[in-house]
Backbone bond lengths (Angstrom), bond angles and torsions (degrees), N, CA, C in turn:
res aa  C-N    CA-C-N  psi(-1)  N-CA   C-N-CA  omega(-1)  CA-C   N-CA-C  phi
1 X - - - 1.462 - - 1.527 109.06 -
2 X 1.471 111.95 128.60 1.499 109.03 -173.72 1.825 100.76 -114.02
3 X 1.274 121.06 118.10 1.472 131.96 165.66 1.642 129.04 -89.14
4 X 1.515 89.95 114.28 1.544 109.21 -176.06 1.935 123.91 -80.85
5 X 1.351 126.99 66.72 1.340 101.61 -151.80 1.528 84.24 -75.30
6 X 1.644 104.95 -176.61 1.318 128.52 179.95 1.657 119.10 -155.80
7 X 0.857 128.66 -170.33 1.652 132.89 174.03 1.389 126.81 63.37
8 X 1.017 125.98 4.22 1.390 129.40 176.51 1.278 108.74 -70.04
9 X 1.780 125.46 155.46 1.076 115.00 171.03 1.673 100.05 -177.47
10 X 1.257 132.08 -158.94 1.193 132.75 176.28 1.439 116.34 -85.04
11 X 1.381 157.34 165.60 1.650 153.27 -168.74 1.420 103.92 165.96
12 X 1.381 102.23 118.96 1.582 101.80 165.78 1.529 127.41 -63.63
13 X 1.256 136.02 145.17 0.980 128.59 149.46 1.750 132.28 -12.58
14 X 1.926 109.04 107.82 1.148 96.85 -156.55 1.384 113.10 114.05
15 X 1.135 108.94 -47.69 1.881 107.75 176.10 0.870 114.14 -84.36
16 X 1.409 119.53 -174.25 1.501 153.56 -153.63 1.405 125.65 -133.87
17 X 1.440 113.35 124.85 1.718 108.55 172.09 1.420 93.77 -157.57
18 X 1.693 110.60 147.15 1.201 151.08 171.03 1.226 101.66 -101.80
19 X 2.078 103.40 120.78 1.380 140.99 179.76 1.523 96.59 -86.64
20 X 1.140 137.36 123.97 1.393 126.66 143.12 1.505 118.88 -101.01
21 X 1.115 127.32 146.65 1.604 134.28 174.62 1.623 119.12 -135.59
22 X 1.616 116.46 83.51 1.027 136.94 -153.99 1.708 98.86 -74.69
23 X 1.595 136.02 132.48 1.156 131.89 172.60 1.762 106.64 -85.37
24 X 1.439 123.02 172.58 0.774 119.18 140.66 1.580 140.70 -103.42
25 X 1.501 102.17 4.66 1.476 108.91 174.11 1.848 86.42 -130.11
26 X 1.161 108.83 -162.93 1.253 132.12 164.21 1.281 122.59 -67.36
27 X 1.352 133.76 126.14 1.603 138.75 -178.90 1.277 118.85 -82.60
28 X 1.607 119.84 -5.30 1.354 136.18 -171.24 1.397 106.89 -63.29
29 X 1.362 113.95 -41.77 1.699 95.74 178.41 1.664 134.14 -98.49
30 X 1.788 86.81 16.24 1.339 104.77 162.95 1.664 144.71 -66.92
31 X 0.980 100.18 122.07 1.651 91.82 -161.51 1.395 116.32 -54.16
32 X 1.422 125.49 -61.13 1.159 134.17 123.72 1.395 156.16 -80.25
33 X 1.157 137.55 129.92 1.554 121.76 161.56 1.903 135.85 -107.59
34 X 1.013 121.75 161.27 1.865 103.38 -153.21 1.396 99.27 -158.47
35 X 1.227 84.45 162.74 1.781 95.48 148.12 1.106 124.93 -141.01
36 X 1.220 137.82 160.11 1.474 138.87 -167.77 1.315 104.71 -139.30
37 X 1.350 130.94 164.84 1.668 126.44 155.34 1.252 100.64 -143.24
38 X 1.645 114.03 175.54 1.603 135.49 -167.66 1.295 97.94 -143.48
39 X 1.371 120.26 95.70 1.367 126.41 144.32 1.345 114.85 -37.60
40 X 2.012 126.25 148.09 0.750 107.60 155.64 1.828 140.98 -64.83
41 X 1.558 121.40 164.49 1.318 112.02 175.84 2.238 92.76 65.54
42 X 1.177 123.06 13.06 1.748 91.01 177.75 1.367 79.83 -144.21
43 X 1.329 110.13 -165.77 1.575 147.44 -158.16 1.409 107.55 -93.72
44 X 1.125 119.89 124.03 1.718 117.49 161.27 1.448 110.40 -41.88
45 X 1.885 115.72 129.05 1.888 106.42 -178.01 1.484 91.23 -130.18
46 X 1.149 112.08 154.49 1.368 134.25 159.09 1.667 115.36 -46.29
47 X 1.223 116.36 103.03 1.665 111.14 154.42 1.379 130.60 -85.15
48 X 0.918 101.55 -53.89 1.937 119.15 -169.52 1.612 113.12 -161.51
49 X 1.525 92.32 146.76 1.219 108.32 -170.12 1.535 109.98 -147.55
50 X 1.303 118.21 175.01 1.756 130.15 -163.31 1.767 85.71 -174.06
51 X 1.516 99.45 114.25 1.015 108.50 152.55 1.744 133.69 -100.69
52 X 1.051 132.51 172.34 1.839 128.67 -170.36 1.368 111.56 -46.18
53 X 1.284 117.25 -39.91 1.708 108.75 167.54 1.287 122.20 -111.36
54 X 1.552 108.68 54.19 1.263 145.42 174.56 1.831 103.26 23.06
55 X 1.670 91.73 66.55 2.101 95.94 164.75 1.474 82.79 -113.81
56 X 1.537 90.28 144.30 1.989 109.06 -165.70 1.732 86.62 -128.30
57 X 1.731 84.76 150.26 1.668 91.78 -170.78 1.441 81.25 -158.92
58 X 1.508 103.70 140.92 1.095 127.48 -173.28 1.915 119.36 -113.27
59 X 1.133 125.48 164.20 1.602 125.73 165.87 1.052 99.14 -86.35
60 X 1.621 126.01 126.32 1.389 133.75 173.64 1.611 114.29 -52.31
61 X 1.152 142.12 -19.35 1.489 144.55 152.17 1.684 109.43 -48.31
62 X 1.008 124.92 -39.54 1.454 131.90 -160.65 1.551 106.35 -107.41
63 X 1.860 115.64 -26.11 1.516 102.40 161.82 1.482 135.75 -36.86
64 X 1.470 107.47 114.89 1.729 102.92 179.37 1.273 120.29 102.18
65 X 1.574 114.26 -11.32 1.226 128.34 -171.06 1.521 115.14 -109.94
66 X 1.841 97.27 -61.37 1.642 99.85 -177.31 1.824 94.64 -103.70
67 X 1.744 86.95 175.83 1.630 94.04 177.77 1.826 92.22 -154.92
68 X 1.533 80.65 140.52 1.590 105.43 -160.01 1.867 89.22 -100.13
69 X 1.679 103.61 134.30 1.481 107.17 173.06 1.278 114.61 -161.91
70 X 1.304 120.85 155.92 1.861 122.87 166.22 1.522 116.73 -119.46
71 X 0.904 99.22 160.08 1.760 100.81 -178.37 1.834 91.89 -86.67
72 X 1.750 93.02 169.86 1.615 103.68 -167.48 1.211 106.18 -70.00
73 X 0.917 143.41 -29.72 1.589 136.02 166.53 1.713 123.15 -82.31
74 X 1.251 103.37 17.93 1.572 135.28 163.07 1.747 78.59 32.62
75 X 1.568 132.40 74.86 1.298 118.89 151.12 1.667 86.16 -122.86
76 X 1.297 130.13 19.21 1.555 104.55 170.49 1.883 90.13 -157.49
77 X 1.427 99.53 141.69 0.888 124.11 174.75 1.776 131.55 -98.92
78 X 1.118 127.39 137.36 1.512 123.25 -161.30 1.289 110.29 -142.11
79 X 1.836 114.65 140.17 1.519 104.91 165.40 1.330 89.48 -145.36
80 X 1.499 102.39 149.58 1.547 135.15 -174.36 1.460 118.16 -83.26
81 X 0.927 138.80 104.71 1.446 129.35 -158.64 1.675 94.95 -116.43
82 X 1.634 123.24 121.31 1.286 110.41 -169.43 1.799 78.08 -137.34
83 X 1.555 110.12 156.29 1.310 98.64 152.85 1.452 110.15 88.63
84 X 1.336 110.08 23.61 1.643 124.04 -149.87 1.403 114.75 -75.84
85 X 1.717 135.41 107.86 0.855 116.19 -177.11 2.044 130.81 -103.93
86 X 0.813 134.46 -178.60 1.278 120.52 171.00 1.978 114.00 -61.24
87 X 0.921 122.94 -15.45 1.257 107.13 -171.00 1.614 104.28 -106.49
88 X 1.681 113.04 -0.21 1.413 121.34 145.85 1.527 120.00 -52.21
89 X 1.610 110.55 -19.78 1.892 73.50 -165.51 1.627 103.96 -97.26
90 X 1.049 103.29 171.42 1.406 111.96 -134.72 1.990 100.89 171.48
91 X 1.541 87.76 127.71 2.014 73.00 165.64 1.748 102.83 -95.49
92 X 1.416 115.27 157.96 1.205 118.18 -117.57 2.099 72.99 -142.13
93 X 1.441 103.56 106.51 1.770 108.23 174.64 1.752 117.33 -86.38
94 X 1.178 134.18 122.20 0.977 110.47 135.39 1.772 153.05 -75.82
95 X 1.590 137.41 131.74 1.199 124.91 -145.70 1.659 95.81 -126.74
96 X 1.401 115.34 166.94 1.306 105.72 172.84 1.521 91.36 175.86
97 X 1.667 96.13 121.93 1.396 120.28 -165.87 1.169 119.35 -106.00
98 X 1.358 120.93 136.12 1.629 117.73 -167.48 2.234 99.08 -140.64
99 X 1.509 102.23 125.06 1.457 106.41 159.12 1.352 116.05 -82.72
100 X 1.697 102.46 92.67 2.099 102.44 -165.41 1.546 80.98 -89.79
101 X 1.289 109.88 159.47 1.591 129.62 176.16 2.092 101.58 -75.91
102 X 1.292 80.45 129.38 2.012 86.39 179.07 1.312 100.24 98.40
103 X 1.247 119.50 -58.52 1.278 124.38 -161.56 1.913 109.96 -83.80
104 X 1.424 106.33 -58.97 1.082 98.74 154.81 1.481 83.76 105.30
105 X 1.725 132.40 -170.18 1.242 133.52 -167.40 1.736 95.35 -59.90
106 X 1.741 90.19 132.42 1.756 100.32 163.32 1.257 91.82 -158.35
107 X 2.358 93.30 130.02 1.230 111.00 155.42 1.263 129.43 -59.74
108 X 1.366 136.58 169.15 1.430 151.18 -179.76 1.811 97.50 -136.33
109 X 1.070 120.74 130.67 1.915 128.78 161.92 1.449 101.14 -141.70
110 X 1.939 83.19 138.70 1.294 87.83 140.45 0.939 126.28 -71.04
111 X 1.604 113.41 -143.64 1.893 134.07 -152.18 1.665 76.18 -123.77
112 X 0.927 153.82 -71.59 1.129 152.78 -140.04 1.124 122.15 115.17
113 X 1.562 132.15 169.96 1.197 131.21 176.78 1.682 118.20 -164.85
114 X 1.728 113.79 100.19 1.468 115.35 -161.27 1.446 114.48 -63.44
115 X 1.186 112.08 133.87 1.521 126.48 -177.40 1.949 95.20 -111.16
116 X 1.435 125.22 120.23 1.184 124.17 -168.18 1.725 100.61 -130.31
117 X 1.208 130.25 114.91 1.407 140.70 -178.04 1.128 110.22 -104.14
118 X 1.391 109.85 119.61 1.585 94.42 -178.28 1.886 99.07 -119.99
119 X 1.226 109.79 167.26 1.389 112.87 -155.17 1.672 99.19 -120.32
């Protein structure tokens, strides 16, 4: 599975931008799907997630703000970023996890995509 994110860009404090993360197969037999970002200088963190029988769980920083979603043929993945603050930006991963037989848990990423807030 190859992941396309998209939408990142510059937004003041207060605004809004839509993440897309385009699959190249179907996400349906993914166990999970997410997004994560990496501030500079820190650690890749968990934002949002949708697991196979779509229970969504969020990073308590991003409660109320973003909203995690897929289109009905779950080959693309989306999060809503409203409410945008400076310690959002961050380039911004999409992930999508599959238990393949043999192999056993394997991640899927995108390339990333910088989300830049300026204040």
């Amino acid at each position: 599975v190859q992941l396309q994110a998209s939408g990142g860009g510059l937004v003041q404090t207060g605004g809004s931008l839509r993440l897309s993360c385009a699959a190249s197969g179907s996400l349906t037999d993914a166990v999970t799907t997410g997004w994560y970002r990496q501030a500079p200088g820190k650690q890749r963190e968990f934002v949002a997630i949708i697991s196979a029988v779509d229970n969504i769980d969020y990073a308590d920083s991003v409660k109320g703000r973003f909203t995690i979603s897929s289109d009905g043929a779950k080959n693309t993945l989306f999060l809503q970023m409203n409410s945008l603050r400076p310690e959002d930006t961050a380039v911004y991963y999409c992930n999508a996890r599959y238990n393949e037989p043999y192999y056993g848990w394997v991640n899927y990423w995108g390339q990333g995509t910088l989300v830049t807030v300026s204040s």
